[in-house]
C-alpha positions as CSV (number, residue, x, y, z in Angstrom):
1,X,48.3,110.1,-43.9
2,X,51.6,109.3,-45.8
3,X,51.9,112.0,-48.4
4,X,55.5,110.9,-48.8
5,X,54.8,107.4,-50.2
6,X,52.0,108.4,-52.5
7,X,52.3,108.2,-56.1
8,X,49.4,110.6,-57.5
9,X,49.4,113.3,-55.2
10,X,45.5,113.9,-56.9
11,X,45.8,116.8,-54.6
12,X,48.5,118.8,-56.6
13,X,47.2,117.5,-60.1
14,X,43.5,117.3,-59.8
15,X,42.4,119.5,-56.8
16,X,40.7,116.4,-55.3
17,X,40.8,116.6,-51.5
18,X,41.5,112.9,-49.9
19,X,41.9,114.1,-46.3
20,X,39.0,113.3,-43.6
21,X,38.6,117.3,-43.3
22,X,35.4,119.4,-44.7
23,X,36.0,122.0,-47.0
24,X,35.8,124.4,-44.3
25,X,38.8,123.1,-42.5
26,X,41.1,122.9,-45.6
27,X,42.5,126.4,-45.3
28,X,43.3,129.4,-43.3
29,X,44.7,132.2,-45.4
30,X,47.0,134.5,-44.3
31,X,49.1,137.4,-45.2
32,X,52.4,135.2,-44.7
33,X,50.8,131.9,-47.9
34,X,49.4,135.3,-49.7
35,X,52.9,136.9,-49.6
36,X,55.1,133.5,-50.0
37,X,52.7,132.2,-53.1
38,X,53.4,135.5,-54.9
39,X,56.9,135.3,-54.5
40,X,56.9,131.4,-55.9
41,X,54.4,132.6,-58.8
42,X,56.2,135.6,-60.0
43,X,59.9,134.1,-59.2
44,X,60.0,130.8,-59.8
45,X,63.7,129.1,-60.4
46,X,65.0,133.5,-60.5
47,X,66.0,133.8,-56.4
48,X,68.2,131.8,-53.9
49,X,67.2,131.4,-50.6
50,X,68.9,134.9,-49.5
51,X,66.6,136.6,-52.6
52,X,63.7,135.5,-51.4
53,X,63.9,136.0,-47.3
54,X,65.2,140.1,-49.0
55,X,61.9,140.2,-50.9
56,X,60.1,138.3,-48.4
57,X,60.7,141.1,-45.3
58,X,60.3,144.2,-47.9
59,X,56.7,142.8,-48.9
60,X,56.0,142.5,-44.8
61,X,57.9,145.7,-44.1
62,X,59.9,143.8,-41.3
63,X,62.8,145.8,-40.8
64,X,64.8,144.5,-37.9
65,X,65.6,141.3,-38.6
66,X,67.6,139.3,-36.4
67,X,70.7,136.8,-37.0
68,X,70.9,133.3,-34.6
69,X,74.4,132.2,-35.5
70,X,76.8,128.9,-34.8
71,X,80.1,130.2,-33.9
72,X,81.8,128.1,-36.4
73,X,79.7,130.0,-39.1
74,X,81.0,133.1,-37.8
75,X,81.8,133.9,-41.6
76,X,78.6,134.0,-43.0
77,X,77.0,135.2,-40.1
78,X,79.2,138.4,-41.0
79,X,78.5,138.2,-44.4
80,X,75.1,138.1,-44.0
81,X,74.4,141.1,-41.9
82,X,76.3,142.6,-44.1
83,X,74.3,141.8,-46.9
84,X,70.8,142.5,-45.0
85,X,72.6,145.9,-43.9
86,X,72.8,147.0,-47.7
87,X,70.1,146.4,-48.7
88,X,68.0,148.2,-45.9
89,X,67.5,146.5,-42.6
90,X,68.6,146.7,-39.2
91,X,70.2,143.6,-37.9
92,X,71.2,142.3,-34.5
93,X,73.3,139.3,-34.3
94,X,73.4,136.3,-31.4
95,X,76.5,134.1,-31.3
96,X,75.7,130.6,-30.0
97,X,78.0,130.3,-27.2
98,X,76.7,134.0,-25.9
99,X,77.3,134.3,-21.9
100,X,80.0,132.6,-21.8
101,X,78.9,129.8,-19.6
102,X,81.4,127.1,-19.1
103,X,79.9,123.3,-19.6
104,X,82.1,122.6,-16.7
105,X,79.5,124.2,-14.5
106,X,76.8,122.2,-15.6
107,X,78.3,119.0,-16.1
108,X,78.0,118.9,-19.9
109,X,80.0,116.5,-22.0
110,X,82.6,118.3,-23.7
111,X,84.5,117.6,-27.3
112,X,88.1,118.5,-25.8
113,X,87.9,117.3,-21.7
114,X,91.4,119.6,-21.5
115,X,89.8,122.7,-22.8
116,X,87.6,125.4,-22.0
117,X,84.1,125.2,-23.6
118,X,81.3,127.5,-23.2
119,X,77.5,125.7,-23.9
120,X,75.5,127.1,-26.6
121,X,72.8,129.0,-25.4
122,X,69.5,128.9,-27.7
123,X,67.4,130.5,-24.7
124,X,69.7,133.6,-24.2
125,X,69.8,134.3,-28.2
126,X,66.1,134.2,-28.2
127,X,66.0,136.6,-25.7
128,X,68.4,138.6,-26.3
129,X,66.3,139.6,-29.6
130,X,63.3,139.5,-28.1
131,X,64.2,142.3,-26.0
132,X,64.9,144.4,-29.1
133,X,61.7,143.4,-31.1
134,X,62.5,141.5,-33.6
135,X,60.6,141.7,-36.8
136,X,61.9,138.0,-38.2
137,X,65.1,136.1,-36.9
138,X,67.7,134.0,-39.0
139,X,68.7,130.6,-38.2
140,X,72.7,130.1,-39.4
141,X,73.7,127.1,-38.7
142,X,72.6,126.5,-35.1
143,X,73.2,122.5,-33.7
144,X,70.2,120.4,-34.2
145,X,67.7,121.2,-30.9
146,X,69.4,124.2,-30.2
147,X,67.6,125.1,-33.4
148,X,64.4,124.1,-32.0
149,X,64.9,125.7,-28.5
150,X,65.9,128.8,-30.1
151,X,62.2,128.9,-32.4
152,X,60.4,128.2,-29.5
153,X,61.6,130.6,-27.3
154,X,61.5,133.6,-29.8
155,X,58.7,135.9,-29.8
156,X,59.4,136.6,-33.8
157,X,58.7,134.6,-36.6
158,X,62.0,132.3,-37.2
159,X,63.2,130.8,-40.6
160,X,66.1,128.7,-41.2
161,X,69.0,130.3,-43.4
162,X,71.5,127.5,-43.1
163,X,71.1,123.8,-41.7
164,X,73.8,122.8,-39.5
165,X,75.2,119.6,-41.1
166,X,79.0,119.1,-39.9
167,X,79.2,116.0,-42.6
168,X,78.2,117.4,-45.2
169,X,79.0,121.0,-46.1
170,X,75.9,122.2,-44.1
171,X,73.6,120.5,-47.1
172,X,72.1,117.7,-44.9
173,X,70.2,116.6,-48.3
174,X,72.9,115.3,-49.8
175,X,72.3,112.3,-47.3
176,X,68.9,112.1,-49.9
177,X,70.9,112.3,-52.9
178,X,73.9,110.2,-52.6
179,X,73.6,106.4,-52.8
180,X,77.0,106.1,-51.4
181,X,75.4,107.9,-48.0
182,X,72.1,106.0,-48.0
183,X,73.6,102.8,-48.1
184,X,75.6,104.2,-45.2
185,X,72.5,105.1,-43.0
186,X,70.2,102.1,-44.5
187,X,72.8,99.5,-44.0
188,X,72.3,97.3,-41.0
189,X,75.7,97.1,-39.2
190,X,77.9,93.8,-39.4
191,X,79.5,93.6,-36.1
192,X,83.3,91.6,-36.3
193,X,82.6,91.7,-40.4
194,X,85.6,92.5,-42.5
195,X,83.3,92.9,-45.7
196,X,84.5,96.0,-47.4
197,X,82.0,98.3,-49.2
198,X,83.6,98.4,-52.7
199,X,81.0,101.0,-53.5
């Protein structure tokens, strides 16, 4: 399948089923569609992101939700647990770089060779609150595959909050939406050419 290239999505505008699967296969339906469909139906275009994980964990009844942070977002990592503590929850949060293990020890590149530089540490987070029971943990802003390792390692249910994207303001679809940045990343590259993108 290709769902990306096609043009009449029949699926979405006619209910017509063009996969290989039987009806029985199409769909498993679960508390978490149930609760995420309602919260599209009745709110539609009325909540950010942060309104609807809120609503979200009140219609589960999580109430210890957990925070996997990038040091450099230490800001709204703050902000948010601050937020989540008003209205209600219990919050632990997991700075990347928790342990403290230098990347000298493992013979991990480094940005600054002269400095000291702990490596992120997706495993430890994940553990860390999976000790204490997590109902639902945060991703803010952790590096691409430490976001991964970090899911796959925790015992709760994990949902991004904020995409790490360095480039772009942590908005990595403005890649999509800027023609300037497309023709950057579709653009084969001229070795030794002094053509100048007057773009």
């Amino acid at each position: 399948m290709n769902c990306a290239s096609c043009e009449d999505k029949i699926c979405y505008s006619a209910g017509i089923n063009c996969t290989e699967y039987e009806e029985e296969d199409l769909y498993t339906e679960t508390d978490n569609l149930r609760v995420s469909s309602e919260i599209e139906a009745l709110h539609y275009m009325k909540l950010s992101r942060l309104e609807e994980i809120i609503l979200y964990c009140k219609k589960k009844g999580y109430k210890k939700l957990g925070i996997a942070f990038c040091i450099g977002l230490s800001e709204e990592a703050k902000i948010l647990d601050e937020i989540l503590n008003q209205k209600g929850f219990e919050t632990r949060s997991v700075c990347c770089k928790v342990g403290g293990i230098s990347k000298d020890e493992l013979g991990i590149s480094k940005i600054l060779d002269e400095r000291f530089e702990a490596i992120c540490n997706p495993y430890l987070q994940a553990k860390i609150l999976n000790d204490w029971s997590s109902d639902l943990n945060l991703i803010v802003g952790l590096c691409l595959g430490h976001d991964i390792d970090f899911s796959n390692n925790s015992d709760a249910p994990t949902t991004t909050f904020i995409v790490k994207d360095r480039m772009l303001a942590h908005n990595p679809a403005g890649a999509l939406y800027s023609n300037y940045y497309r023709r950057k990343i579709l653009k084969p590259v001229m070795i030794g050419s002094n053509v100048e993108d007057k773009g």
